[in-house]
C-alpha positions as CSV (number, residue, x, y, z in Angstrom):
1,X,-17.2,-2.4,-7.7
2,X,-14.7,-3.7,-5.3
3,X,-13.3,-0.3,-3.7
4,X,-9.6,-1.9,-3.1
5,X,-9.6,-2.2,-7.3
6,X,-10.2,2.0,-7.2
7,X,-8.8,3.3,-4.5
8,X,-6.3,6.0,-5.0
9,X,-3.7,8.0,-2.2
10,X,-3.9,11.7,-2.2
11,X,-0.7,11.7,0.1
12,X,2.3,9.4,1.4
13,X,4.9,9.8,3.9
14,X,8.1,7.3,4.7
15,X,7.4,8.2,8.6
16,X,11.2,6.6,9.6
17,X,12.2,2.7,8.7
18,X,10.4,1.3,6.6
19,X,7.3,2.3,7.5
20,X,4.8,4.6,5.6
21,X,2.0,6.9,6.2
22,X,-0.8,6.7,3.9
23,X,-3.9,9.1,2.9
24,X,-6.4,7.6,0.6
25,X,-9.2,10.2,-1.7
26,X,-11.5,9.6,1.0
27,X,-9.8,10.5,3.6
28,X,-8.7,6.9,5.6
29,X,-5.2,7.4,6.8
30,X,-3.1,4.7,8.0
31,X,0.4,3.4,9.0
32,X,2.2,0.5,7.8
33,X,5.9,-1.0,7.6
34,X,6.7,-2.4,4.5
35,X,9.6,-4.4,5.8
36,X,8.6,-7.5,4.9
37,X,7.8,-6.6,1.8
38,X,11.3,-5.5,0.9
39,X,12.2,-9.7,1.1
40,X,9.9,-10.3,-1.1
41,X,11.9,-10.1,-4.5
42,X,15.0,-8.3,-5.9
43,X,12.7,-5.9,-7.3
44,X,12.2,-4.3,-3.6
45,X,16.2,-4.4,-3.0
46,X,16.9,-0.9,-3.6
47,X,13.9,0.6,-0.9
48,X,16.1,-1.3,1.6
49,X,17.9,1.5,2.0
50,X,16.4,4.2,3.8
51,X,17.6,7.1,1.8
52,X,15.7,5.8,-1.7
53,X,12.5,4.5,0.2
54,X,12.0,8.1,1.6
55,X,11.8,9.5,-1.9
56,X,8.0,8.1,-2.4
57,X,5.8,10.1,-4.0
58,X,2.0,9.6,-4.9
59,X,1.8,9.7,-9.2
60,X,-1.4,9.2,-10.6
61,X,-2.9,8.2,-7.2
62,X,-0.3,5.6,-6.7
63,X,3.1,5.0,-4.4
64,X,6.0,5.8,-6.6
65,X,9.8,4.8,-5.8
66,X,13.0,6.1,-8.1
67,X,13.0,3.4,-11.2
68,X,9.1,3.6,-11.3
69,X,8.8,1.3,-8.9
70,X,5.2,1.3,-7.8
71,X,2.5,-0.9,-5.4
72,X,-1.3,-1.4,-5.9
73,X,-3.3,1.7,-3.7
74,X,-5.6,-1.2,-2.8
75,X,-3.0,-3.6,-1.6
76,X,-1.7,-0.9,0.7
77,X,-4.8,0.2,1.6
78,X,-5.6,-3.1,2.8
79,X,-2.4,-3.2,4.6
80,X,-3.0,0.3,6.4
81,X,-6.3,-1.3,7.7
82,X,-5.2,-4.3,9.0
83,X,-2.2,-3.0,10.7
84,X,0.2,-5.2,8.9
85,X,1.7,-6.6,5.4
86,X,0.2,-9.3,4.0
87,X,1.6,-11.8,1.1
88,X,-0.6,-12.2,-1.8
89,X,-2.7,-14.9,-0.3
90,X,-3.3,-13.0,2.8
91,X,-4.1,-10.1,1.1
92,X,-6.4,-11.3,-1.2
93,X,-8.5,-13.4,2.0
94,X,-8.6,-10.1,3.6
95,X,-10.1,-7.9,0.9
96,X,-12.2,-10.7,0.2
97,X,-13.5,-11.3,4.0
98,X,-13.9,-6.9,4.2
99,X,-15.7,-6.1,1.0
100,X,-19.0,-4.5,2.3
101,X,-22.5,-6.1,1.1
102,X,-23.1,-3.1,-1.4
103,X,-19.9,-4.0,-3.2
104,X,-20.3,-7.8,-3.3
105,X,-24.1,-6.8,-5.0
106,X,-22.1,-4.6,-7.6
């Protein structure tokens, strides 16, 4: 199975802007800012301001923002590795193009 569809953070950090501070169950850690993301829809209006997007917390092995506001562990994962966010299209490309053989076999 595709590990970006099960992968889970065991810790996050808002590390000052936007930008976060990731450790997965395996024990990858990785950066990212999560600017962009924040134009991406109303929805992501209220992490503009610092103050809520420092409250993250990891719940059931996901990001978690006040008003349950969540993202996929295997989006950001992706993100962390490839040093940037990605739309949806990127994003997808990219887990697509870094799935190891084992996985594509499963």
């Amino acid at each position: 199975m595709n590990r970006y569809f099960t992968d889970r953070i065991t810790a996050i950090e808002a590390i000052g802007g936007h930008r976060v501070r990731v450790t997965f169950r395996d024990g990858f850690t990785g950066e990212v800012d999560l600017a962009p993301l924040l134009e991406c829809g109303p929805i992501f209006e209220p992490l503009r301001d610092e103050s809520v997007f420092k409250q993250v917390t990891v719940d059931h092995g996901a990001p978690l923002w006040p008003d349950d506001l969540d993202l996929s562990p295997g989006s950001l994962r992706a993100w962390c590795e490839a040093g940037k966010f990605m739309d949806y299209d990127e994003t997808h490309a990219w887990i697509e193009s870094h799935i190891g053989e084992t996985e594509k076999a499963a």
